[in-house]
SELO-160662 format. One line per 10 residues: number of its first residue (from 0); for each residue x, y, z of C-alpha. Coordinates in nm, 3 decimals. Layout:
N
NUM> X Y Z  ... .
//
This chain:
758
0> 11.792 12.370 10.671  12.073 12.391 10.478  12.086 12.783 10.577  12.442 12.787 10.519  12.554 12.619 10.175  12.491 12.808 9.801  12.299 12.533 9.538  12.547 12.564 9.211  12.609 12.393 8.871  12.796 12.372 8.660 .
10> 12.726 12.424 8.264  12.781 12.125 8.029  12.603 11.948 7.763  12.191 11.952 7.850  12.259 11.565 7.785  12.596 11.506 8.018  12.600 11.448 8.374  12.836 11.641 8.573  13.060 11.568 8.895  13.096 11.814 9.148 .
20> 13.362 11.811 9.418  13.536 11.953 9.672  13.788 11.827 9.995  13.750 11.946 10.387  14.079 11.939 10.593  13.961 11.809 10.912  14.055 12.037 11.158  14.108 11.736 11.463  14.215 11.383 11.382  13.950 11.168 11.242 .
30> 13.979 10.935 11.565  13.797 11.243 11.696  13.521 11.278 11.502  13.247 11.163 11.655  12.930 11.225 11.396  12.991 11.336 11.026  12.596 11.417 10.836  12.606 11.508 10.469  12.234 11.637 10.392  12.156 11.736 10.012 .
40> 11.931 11.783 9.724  11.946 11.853 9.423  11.757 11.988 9.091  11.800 11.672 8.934  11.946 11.335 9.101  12.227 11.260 9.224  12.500 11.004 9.388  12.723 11.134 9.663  13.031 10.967 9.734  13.285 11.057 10.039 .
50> 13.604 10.950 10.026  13.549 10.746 9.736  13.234 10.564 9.852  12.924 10.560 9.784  12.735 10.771 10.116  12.427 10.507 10.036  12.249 10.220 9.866  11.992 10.525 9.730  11.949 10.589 9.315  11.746 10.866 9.185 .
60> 11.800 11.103 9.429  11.601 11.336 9.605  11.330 11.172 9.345  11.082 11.379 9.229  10.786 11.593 9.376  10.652 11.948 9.342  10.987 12.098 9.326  10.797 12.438 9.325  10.687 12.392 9.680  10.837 12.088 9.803 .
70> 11.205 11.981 9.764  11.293 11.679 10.002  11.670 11.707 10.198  11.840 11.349 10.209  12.074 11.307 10.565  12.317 11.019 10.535  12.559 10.905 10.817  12.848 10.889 10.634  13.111 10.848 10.958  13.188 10.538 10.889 .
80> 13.331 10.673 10.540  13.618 10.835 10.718  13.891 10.660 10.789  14.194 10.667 11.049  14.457 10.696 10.712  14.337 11.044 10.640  14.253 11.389 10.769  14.010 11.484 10.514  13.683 11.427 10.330  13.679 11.458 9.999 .
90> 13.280 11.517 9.867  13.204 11.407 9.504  12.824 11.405 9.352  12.744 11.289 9.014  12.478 11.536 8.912  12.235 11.426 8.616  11.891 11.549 8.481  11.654 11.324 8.620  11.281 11.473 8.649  11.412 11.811 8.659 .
100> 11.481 11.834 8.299  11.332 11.533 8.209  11.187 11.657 7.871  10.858 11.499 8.041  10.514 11.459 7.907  10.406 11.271 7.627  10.365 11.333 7.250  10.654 11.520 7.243  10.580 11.797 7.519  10.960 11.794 7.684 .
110> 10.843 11.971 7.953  11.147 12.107 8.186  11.120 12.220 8.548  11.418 12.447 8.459  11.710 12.472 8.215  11.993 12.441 8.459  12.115 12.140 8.697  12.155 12.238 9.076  12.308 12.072 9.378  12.321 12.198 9.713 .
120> 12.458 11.995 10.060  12.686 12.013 10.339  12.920 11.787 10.492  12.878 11.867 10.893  13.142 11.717 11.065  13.110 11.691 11.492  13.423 11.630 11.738  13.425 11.498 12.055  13.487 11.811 12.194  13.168 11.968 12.038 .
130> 13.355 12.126 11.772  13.159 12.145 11.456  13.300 12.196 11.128  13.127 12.247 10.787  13.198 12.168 10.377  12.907 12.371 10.218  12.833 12.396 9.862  12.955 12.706 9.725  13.155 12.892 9.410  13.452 12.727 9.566 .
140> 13.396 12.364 9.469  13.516 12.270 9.159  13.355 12.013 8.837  13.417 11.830 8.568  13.241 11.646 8.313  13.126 11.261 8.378  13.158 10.926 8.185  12.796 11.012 8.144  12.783 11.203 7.850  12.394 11.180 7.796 .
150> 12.140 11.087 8.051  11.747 11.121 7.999  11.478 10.920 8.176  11.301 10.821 7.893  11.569 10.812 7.624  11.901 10.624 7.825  12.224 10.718 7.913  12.577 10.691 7.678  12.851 10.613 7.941  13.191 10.629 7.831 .
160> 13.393 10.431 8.012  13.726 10.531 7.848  13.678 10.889 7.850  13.948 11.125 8.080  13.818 11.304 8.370  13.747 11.620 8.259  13.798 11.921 8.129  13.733 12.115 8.447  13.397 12.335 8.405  13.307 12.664 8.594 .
170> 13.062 12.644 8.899  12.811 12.925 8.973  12.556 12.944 9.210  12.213 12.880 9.128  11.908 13.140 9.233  11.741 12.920 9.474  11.427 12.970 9.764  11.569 12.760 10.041  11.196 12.800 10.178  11.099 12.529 9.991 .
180> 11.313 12.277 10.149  11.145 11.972 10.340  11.315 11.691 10.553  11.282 11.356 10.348  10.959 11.187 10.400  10.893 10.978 10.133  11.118 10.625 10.154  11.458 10.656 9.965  11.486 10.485 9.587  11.661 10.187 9.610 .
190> 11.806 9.892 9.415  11.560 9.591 9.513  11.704 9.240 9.358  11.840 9.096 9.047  11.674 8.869 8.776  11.886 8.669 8.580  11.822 8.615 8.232  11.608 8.319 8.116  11.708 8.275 7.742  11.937 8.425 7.502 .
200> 11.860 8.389 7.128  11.955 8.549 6.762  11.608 8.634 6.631  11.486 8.594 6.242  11.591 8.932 6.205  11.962 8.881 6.306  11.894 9.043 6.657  12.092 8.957 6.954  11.720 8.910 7.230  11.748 8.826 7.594 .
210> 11.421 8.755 7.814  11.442 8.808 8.166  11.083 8.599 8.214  10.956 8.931 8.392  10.837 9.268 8.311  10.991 9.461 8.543  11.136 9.833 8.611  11.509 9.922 8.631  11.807 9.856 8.431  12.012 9.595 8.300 .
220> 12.398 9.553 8.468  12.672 9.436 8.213  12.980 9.310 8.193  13.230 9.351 7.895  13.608 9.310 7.799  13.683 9.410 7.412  13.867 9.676 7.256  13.865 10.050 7.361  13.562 10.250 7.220  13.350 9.941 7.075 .
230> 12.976 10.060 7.188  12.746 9.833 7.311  12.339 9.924 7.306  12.076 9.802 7.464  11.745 9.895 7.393  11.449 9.760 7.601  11.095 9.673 7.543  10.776 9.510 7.779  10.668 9.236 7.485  10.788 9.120 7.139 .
240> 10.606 9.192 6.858  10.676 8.921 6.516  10.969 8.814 6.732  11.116 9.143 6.777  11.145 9.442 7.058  10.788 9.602 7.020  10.885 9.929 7.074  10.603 10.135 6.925  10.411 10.118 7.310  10.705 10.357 7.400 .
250> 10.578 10.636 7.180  10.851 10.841 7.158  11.100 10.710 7.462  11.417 10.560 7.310  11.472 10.358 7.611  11.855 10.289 7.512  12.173 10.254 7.651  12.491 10.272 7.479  12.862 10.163 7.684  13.159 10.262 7.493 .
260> 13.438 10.040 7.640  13.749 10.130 7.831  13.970 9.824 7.696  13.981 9.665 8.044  13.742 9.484 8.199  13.419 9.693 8.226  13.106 9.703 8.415  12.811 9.925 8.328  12.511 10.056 8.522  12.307 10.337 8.394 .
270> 12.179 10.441 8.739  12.047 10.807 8.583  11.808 10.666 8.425  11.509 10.319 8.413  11.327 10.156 8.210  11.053 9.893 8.226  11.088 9.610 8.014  11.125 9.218 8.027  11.292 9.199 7.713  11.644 9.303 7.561 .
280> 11.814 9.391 7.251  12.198 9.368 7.271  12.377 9.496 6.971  12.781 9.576 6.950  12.912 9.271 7.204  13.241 9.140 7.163  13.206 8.809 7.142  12.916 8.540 7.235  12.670 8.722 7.488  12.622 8.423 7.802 .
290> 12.389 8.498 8.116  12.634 8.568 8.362  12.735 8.901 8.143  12.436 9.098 8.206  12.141 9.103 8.484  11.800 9.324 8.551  11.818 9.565 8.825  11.489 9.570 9.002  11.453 9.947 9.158  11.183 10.116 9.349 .
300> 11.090 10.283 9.639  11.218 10.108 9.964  10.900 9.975 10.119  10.824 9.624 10.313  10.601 9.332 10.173  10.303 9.325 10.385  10.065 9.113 10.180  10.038 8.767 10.039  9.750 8.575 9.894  9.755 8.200 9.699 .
310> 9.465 7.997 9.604  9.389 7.670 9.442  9.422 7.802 9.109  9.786 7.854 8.925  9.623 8.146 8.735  9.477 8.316 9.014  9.808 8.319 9.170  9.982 8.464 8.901  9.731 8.725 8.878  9.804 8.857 9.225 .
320> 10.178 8.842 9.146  10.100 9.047 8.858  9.904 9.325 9.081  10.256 9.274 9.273  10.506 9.357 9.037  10.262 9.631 8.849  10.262 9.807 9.213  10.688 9.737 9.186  10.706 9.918 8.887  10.496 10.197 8.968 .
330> 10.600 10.328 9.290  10.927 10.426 9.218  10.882 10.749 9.452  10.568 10.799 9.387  10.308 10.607 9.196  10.282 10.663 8.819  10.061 10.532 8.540  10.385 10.322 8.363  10.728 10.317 8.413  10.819 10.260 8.020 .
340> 10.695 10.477 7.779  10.704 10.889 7.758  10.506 10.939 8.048  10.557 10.779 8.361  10.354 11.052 8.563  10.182 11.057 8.895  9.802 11.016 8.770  9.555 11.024 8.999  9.301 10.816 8.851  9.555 10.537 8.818 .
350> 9.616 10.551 9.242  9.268 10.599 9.329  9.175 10.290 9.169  9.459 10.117 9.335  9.541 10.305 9.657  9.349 9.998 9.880  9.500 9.743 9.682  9.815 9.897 9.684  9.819 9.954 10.114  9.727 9.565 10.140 .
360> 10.019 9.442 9.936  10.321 9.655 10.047  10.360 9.905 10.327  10.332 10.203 10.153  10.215 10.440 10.437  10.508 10.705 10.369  10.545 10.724 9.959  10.145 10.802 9.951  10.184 11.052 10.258  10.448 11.226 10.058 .
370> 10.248 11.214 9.756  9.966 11.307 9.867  10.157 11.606 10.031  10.249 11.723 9.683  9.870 11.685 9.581  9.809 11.937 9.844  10.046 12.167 9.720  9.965 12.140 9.327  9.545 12.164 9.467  9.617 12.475 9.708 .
380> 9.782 12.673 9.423  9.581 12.534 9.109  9.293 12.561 9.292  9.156 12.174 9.187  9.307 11.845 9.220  9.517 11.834 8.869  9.506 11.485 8.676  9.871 11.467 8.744  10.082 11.538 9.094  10.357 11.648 9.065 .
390> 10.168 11.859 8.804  10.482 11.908 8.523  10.160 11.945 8.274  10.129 12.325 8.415  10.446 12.390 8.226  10.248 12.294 7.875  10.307 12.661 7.639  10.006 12.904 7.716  9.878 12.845 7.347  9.890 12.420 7.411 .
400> 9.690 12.484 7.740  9.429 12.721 7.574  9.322 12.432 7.320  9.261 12.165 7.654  9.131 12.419 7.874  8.804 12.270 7.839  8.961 11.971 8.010  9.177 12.096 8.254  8.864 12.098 8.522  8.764 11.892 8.839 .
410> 8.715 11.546 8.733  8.566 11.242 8.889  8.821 10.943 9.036  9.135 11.159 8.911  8.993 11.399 9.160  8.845 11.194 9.398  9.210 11.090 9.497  9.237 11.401 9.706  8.948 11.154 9.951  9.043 10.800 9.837 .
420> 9.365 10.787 9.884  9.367 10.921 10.267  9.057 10.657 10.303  9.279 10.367 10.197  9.573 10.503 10.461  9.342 10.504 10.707  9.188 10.193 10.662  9.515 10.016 10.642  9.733 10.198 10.888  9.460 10.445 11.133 .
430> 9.690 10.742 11.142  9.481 10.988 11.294  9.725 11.306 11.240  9.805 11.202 10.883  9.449 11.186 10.798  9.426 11.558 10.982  9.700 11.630 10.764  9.513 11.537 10.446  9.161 11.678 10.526  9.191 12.004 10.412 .
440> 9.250 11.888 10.048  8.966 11.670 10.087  8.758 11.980 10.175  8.915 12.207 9.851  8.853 11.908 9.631  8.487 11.879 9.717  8.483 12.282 9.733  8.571 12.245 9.356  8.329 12.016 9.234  8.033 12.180 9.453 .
450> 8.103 12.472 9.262  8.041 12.281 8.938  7.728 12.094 9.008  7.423 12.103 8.765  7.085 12.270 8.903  7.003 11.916 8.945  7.298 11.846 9.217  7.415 11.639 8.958  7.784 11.603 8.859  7.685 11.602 8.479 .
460> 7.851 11.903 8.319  8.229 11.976 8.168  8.497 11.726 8.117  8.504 11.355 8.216  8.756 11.065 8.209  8.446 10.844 8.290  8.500 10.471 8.297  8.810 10.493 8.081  8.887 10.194 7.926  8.624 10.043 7.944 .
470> 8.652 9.751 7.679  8.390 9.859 7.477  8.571 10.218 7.410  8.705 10.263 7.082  9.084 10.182 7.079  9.160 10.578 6.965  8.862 10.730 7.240  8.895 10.512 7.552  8.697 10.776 7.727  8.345 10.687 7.545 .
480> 8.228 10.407 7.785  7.921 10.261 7.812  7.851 10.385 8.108  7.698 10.766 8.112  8.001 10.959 8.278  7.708 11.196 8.466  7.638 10.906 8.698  7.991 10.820 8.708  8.073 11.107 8.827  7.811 11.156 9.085 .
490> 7.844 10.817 9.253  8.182 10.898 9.304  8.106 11.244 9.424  7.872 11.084 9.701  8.145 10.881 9.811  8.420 11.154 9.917  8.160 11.380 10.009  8.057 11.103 10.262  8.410 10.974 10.394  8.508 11.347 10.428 .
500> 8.176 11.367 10.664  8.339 11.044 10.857  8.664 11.221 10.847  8.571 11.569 10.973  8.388 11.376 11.262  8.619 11.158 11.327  8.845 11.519 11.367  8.616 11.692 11.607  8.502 11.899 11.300  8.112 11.942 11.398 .
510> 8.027 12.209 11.144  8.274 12.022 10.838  8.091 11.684 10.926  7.744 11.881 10.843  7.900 12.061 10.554  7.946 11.722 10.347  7.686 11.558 10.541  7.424 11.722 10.383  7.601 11.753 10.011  7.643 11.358 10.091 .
520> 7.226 11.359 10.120  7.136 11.581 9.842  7.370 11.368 9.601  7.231 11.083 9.684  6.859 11.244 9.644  6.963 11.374 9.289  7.149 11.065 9.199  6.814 10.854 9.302  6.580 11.084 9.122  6.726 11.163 8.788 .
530> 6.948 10.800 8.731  6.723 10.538 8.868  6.475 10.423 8.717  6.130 10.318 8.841  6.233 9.897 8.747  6.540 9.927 8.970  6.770 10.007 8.646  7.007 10.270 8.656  7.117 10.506 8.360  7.321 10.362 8.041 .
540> 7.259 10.014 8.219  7.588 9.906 8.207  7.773 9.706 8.513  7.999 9.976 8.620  7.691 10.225 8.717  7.557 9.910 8.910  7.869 9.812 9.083  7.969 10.203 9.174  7.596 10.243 9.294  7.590 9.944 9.479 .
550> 7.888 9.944 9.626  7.940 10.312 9.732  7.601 10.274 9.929  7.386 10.462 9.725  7.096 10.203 9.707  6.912 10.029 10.013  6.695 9.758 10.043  6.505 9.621 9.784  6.644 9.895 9.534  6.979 9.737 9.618 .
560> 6.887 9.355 9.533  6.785 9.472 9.242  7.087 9.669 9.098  7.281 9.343 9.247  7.043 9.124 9.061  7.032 9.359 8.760  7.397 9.358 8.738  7.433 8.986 8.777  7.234 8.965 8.432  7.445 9.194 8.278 .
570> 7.783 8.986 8.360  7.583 8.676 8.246  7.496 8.812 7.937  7.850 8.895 7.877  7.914 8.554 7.945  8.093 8.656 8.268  8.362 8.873 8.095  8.456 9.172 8.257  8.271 9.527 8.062  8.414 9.801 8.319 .
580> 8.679 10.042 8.294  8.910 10.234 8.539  8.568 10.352 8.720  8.392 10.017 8.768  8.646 9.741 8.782  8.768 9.768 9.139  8.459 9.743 9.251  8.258 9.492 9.014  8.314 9.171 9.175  8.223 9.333 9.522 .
590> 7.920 9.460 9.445  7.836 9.099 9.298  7.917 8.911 9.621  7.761 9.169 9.878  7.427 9.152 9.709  7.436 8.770 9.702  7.620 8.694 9.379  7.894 8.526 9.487  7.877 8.215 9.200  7.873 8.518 8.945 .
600> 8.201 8.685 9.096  8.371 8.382 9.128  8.255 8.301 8.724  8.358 8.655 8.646  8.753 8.624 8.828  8.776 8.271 8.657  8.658 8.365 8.298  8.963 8.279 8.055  8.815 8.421 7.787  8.931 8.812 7.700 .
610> 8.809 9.053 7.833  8.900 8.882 8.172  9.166 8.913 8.474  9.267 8.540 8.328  9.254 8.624 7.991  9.618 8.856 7.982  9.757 8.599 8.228  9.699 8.260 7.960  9.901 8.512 7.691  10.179 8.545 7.925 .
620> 10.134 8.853 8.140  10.363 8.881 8.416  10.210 9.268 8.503  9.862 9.404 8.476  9.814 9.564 8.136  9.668 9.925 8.078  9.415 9.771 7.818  9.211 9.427 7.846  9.317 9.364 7.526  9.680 9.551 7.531 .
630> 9.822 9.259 7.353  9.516 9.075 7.132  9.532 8.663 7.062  9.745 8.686 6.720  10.049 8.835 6.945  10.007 9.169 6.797  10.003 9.496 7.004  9.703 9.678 7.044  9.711 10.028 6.778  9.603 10.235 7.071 .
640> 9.818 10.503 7.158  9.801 10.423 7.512  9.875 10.056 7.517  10.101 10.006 7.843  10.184 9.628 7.996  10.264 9.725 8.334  9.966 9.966 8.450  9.832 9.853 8.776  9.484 10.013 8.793  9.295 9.721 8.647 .
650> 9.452 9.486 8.872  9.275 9.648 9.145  9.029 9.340 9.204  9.279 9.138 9.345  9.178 9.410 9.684  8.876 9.197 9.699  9.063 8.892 9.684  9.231 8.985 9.985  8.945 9.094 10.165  8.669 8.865 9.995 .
660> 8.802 8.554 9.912  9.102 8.553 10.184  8.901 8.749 10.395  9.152 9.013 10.573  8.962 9.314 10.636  8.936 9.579 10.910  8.651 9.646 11.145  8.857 9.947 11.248  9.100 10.162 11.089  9.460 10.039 11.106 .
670> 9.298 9.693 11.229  9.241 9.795 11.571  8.966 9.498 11.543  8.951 9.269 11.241  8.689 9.123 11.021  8.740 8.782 10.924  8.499 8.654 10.675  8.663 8.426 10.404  8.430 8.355 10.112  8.458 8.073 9.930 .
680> 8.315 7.989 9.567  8.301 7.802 9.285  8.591 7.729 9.102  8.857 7.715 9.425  8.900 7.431 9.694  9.115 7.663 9.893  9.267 8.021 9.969  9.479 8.171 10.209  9.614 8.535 10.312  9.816 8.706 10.485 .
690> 9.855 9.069 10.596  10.126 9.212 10.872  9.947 9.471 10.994  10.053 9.811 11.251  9.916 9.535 11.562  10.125 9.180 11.408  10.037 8.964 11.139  9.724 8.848 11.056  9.646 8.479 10.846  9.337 8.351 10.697 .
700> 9.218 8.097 10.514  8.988 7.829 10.417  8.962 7.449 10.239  8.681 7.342 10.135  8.511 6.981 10.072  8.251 6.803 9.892  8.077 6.514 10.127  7.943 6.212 9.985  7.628 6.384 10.071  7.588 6.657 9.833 .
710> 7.715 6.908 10.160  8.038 7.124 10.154  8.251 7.146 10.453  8.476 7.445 10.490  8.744 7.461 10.737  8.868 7.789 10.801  9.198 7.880 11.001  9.246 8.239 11.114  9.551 8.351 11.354  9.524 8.707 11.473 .
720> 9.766 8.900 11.703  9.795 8.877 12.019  9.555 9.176 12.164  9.324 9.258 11.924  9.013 9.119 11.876  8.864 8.930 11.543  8.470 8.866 11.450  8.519 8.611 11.246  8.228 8.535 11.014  8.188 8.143 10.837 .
730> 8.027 7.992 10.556  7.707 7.898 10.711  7.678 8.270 10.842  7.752 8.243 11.152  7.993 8.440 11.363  8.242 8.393 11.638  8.485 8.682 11.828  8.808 8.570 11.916  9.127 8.727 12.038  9.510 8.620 11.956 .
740> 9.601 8.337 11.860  9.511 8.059 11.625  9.179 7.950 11.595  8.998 7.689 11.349  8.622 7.623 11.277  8.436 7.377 11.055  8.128 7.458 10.890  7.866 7.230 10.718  7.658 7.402 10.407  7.422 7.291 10.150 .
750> 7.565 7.282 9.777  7.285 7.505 9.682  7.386 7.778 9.950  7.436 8.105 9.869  7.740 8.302 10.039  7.640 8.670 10.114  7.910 8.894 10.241  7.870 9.162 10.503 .
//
């Protein structure tokens, strides 16, 4: 791949983007070309252009993974970009920093991949005669500086739209191990829509504020006329704060753009960089700013709506969209924590929470396959699943590392997405060879954490994120939840140990299957023994060791009912506001409704009252926030340093929505066969979803009615593809198996019924 062309650079400014060019003199007459390819990457990003046009729709370029191992090769069709009124191609690529040297991190760490830029490509063109000639990358090509004169992912860009092309720069070749090349497989970046603004306004403070009504992730497009050199910024923010940008959330990300004018008519898009935000600060316009100047550019990674829920309740609704746009934001190549601040990293925790959420609403088969390609890399060579993939915190200074070494250790959930994430791909899309492909990290994940169990078989020693966030956590120590991170830890350890059983069976692995068979049982025996208690209560008594216990099937029977029972006190006494973290929220309202507390989950989604789902949407959220309580009632921002508004992991119970309330769940991976069981509950008259799934799309839903009787009457339509096969489970607990098609039922219950889900 690629054996033939040099990567090179070209030195400028660490903040200026660089073009590179070069021209091919086709050696037939274009009408003769039959097929021309231009396949590149680049240490950074880059746009390609041929023959003046753009080669794609694609931004951000190759993206960003473990650059060590892994560098993904972009192939673009670009005949169609010459033309019958010339005999040659002329290449250009605007080269800027991107992840590469991205100063990322947080607090300040500017951590670098490298300290030079680098491009390689070539430009194969094909005749109809089977003659082949190349363009390759190489000493020969020659560069100049850009408009861009700084880019920076956090900080902005400065485009200068007057400035003269050049002065020419040297190109060298770059040292470079072509070994770590990789055909794309992740889905290209990609602009996604527009939002216009909603309202324009001077502030108190003589500011110059537009709101585009949605937190969102991108840039903003603008148009100016005015006299050459007058600068325009625009500095970007999720929320106002006293009326004005809050930018203290971004820690130390400037998230600002500056256009210096040409004197003509100008139009600006800072495609080297993003930010997230919903609100803007315009400062230097010439003349009165109107709405058809400037408009947010929605970008992520190109992948397909697959999902759609709506209910009875406005709230609800808005909720889901929330969970929608959060997932927007995030996946921009591969999903991150938060798009805005100095960070925007590829935590695991974060996607482990989400990654069955995340598979319902969009098809996002391919950018967690890639991802969790580069997990397998950064695991194979670190020798544990790192909190971050791609792992840039490896590149913290030997003497930084040596203070967090402690930390830097097998963790529960972060690590655990080495098992949950290939669970939720399965689940969703039943690709046996990409779940082959992931099961050896599985196995080195486990490997680790074996290795690091107490006498006991407990998970209880070293370093723990725990149920992080958990509302209760001080604002400055989110990591000291109430629930004890030992059982935290081992609940989730039970889990992957058992779906990597499934999975090596499911692989014709006999001896694997035993392996974490058996560390499955003796978790489970240690987890019984030392955390629960003779009364049925489990360690710390808090609802996330209930819901995790319940849910991950560590408790039968009786022992069950009574952590479900247990656990329906404790969400009562809280007066049905939500007490769980990272660890326990995904799964809180399902462990409520499959141990017969439906009324109690339905209480608990509803609640209004902070800290609640509800709550952030009645102060305006339009994402899920990292914090219950990100923004508290007075319209002040939370003092945490970690206080993100578009950070999807807490909106993970709008899974169960899908799959509870809607219904829309598989019986088999990739829903070979479904499971149909809507579930209503106090609070809605109605719900409906949607999924298109690898077989055709899938809708269910039910309305429910109060007779004059004191009896509810559902009525439930499901329509399921045409050759697969749907149990489809009602109210009164009965079920029915039907093929494609559409189907209805009516079922008759008494007020007083309780709804237990299977």
């Amino acid at each position: 791949m690629l054996e033939h062309a040099t990567m090179i650079t070209a030195e400028a400014d660490r903040g200026a983007a660089v073009v590179l060019g070069a021209t091919l003199t086709l050696d037939q007459p274009v009408a003769e070309v039959t097929r021309a390819v231009l396949r590149a990457t680049a240490h950074g990003v880059y746009e390609a252009r041929v023959n003046g046009r753009a080669v794609s729709e694609d931004v951000l370029a190759p993206g960003w993974s473990s650059y060590e191992w892994r560098l993904q090769v972009q192939e673009y069709d670009v005949t169609a970009l010459l033309t019958d009124r010339t005999d040659t191609a002329e290449v250009e690529v605007l080269l800027g920093n991107g992840w590469w040297r991205g100063g990322l991190g947080f607090t300040g760490l500017g951590l670098d991949y490298g300290s030079a830029l680098g491009f390689i490509g070539e430009l194969e063109v094909t005749y109809r005669d089977g003659g082949v000639q190349l363009l390759t990358t190489g000493p020969h090509w020659n560069a100049r500086l850009s408009s861009v004169v700084e880019n920076s992912l956090y900080d902005g860009v400065r485009i200068d739209a007057g400035a003269e092309q050049g002065p020419h720069l040297d190109v060298t070749t770059v040292d470079f191990d072509r070994s770590v090349l990789v055909p794309q497989v992740k889905p290209a970046i990609r602009r996604q829509e527009t939002v216009r603004p909603e309202r324009i306004w001077t502030s108190t403070g003589g500011k110059t504020l537009v709101d585009f009504g949605q937190n969102l992730v991108g840039w903003v497009r603008l148009r100016a006329s005015g006299p050459a050199g007058t600068e325009i910024t625009v500095r970007h923010a999720e929320v106002l704060e006293h009326g004005e940008l809050a930018t203290r959330p971004l820690r130390g990300a400037r998230a600002t753009d500056t256009f210096v004018l040409s004197g003509g008519d100008d139009v600006f898009e800072p495609t080297l960089t993003f930010h997230g935000f919903r609100y803007a600060e315009i400062a230097g316009h010439p003349g009165p700013l109107t709405p058809d100047a400037l408009e947010a550019v929605v970008v992520h990674s190109a992948m397909p709506r697959t999902g759609t829920f709506e209910c009875s309740s406005p709230l609800v609704n808005r909720l889901v969209e929330n969970s929608v746009w959060g997932q927007k934001g995030n996946f921009l190549d591969l999903p991150t924590d938060c798009p805005q601040r100095d960070e925007r990293l590829g935590w695991t925790g974060d996607i482990a929470a989400y990654a069955a959420t995340a598979c319902y609403q969009f098809d996002c088969a391919d950018v967690l396959h890639g991802w969790l390609l580069d997990l397998a890399a950064e695991t194979e060579h670190g020798g544990h699943v790192p909190f971050v993939v791609p792992n840039v915190l490896k590149f913290i200074p030997s003497e930084a590392r040596a203070k967090v070494a402690h930390m830097l250790v097998p963790t529960a959930i972060w690590g655990d997405a080495a098992v949950w994430v290939p669970e939720a791909l399965w689940w969703a899309y039943g690709d046996r060879d990409r779940l082959a492909a992931h099961y050896p990290t599985m196995a080195r994940h486990l490997a680790s954490v074996e290795a690091r169990l107490s006498p006991s078989g407990l998970w209880d020693e070293g370093f723990q994120f725990g149920d992080w966030l958990d509302p209760t956590a001080p604002a400055d120590r989110p990591w000291e939840s109430k629930a004890d991170g030992g059982v935290v830890a081992t609940a989730c350890l039970y889990r992957s140990a058992s779906f990597a059983a499934d999975t090596a069976h499911q692989l014709g692995m006999s001896g694997e299957a035993r392996r974490w068979r058996d560390l499955t049982d003796r978790t489970r025996e240690a987890f019984l023994k030392h955390y629960v208690h003779e009364d049925g209560t489990i360690l710390s008594d808090a609802q996330t060791v209930y819901a995790l216990a319940i849910h991950f099937g560590l408790l039968e029977g009786d022992q069950r009912q009574a952590a479900g029972d247990r656990l329906a006190v404790l969400v009562a006494e809280a007066g049905h506001r939500v007490a769980t973290g990272f660890a326990g929220t995904p799964f809180l309202t399902w462990a409520l409704a499959e141990t017969g507390h439906i009324d109690d989950a339905y209480r608990l989604l509803l609640q209004e009252e902070g800290p609640s789902w509800l709550h952030t949407v009645t102060l305006g959220a339009t994402t899920i926030w990292e914090r219950w309580d990100s923004m508290l009632p007075d319209g002040t921002v939370n003092s945490g340093e970690m206080t993100s508004f578009n950070h999807y992991a807490l909106g993970a119970v709008v899974d169960w929505l899908y799959k509870t309330v809607a219904g829309i769940r598989p019986a088999e991976p990739g829903y070979t066969r479904l499971l149909l069981q809507p579930t209503p509950g106090p609070g809605l008259d109605w719900a409906r979803g949607a999924l298109d799934t690898p077989h055709g799309r899938v809708e269910c839903g039910w309305r429910r009615e109060e007779g004059t009787d004191g009896a509810i009457h559902v009525d439930v339509d499901v329509r399921v593809p045409d050759g697969i096969e749907a149990d489809v489970v009602l109210a009164d607990g009965s079920r029915r198996t039907v093929t494609g098609g559409a189907h209805s039922f009516r079922t008759t219950v008494s007020s007083s019924q309780v709804w237990t889900i299977s």
